[in-house]
C-alpha positions in Angstrom: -139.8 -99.1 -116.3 -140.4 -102.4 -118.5 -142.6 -103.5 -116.2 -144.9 -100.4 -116.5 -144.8 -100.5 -120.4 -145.9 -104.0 -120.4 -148.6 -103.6 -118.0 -149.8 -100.6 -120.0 -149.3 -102.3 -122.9 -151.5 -105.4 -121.8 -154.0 -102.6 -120.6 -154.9 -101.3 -123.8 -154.7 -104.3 -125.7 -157.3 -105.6 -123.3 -159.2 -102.4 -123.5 -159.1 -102.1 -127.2 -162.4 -103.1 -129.3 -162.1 -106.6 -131.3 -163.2 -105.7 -134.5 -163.4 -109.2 -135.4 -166.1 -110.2 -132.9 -167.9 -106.4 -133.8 -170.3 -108.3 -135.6 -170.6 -112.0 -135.9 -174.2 -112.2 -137.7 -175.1 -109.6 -140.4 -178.8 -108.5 -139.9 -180.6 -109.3 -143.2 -183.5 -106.1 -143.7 -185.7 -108.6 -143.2 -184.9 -109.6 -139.4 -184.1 -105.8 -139.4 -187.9 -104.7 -140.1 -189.6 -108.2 -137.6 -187.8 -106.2 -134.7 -190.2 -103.9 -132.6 -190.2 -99.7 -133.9 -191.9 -96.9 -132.0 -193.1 -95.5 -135.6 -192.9 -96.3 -139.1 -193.2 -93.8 -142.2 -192.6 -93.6 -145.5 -190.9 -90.5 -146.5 -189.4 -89.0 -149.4 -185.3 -88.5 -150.1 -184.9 -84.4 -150.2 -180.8 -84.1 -149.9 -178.2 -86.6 -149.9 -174.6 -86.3 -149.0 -171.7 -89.0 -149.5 -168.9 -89.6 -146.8 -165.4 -90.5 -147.2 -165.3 -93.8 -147.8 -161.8 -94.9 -145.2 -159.8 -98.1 -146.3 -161.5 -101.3 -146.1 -164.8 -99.5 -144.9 -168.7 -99.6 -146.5 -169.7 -97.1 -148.2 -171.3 -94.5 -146.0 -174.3 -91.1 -146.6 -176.4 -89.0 -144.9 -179.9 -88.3 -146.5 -182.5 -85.7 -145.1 -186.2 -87.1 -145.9 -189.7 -84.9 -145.6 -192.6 -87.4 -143.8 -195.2 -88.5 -146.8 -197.4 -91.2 -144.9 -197.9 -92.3 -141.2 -198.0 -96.1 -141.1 -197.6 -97.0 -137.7 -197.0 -94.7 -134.8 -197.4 -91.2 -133.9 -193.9 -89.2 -134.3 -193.8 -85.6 -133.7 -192.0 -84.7 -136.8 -191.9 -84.7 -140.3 -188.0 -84.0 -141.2 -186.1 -87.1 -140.7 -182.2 -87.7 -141.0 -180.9 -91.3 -142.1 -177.6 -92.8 -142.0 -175.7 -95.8 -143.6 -175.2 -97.8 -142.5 -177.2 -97.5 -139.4 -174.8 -99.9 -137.6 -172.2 -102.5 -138.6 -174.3 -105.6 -138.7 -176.7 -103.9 -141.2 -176.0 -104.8 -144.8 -175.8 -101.7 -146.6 -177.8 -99.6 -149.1 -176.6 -97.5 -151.7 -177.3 -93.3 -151.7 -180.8 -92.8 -152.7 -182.0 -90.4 -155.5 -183.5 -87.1 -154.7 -187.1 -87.5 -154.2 -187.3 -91.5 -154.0 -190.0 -93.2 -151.4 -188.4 -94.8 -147.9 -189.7 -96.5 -144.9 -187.8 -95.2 -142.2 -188.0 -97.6 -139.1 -187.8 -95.5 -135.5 -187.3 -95.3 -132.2 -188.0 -92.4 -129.7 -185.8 -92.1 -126.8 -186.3 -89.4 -124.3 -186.0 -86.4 -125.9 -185.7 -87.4 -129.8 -186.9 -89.8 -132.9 -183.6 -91.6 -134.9 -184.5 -93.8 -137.6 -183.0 -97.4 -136.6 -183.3 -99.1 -139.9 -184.5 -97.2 -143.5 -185.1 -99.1 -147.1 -186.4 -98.2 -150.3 -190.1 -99.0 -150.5 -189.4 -101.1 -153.1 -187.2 -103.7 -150.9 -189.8 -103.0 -148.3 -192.8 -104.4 -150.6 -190.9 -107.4 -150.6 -189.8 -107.4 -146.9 -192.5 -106.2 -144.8 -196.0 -107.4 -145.1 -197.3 -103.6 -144.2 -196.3 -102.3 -147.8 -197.3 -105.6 -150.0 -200.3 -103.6 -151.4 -198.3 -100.0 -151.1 -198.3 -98.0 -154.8 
């Protein structure tokens, strides 16, 4: 009997994610937006919605967006859901106001578009030479 608790014991452990190797670099937006994207777009915020924030975890939201402007790519669609944060190497970004301008970074799979990385236009002025000259 000890000997199966330990050996299940040991199994999980082993199986069990390490949180602390989960992410051992942080992707700054701006090595976020250099990485390849089947589409870019700016779009504008139409809903937001704040999750539960759990203990010792970034904030997170969901935020629906309407397409404004094609600036690279050709995606099928023009209603858009972000997420943040998109991952847990992505340095957060806090809910965005109804109706504010974001670049939504994507990538098309199979069967759908997901928006991989999203910032305000303003941070992406500063970040991605695309939008240097954007109003």
């Amino acid at each position: 009997m000890r000997k199966t608790v330990l050996i299940l014991l040991v199994s999980l452990i082993i199986a069990a994610p390490c949180t602390a190797n989960a992410c051992r670099h942080a992707v700054t937006p701006d090595e976020r937006v250099r990485e390849s994207y089947d589409a870019v777009v700016i779009a504008t915020i139409t809903s937001t919605e704040p999750k539960p924030i759990f203990l010792n975890a970034l904030p997170t939201w969901t935020a629906t967006a309407q397409l404004t402007q094609t600036v690279d790519g050709k995606p099928d669609t023009t209603q858009f859901v972000i997420s943040k944060p998109e991952n847990l190497c992505e340095v957060g970004q806090d809910i965005p106001d109804v109706g504010a301008s974001w670049v939504l970074y994507m990538r098309k799979d199979a069967t759908r578009w997901t928006v991989a990385a999203s910032y305000p236009l303003n941070l992406a002025r500063e970040i991605d030479k695309r939008f240097a000259n954007q109003p």
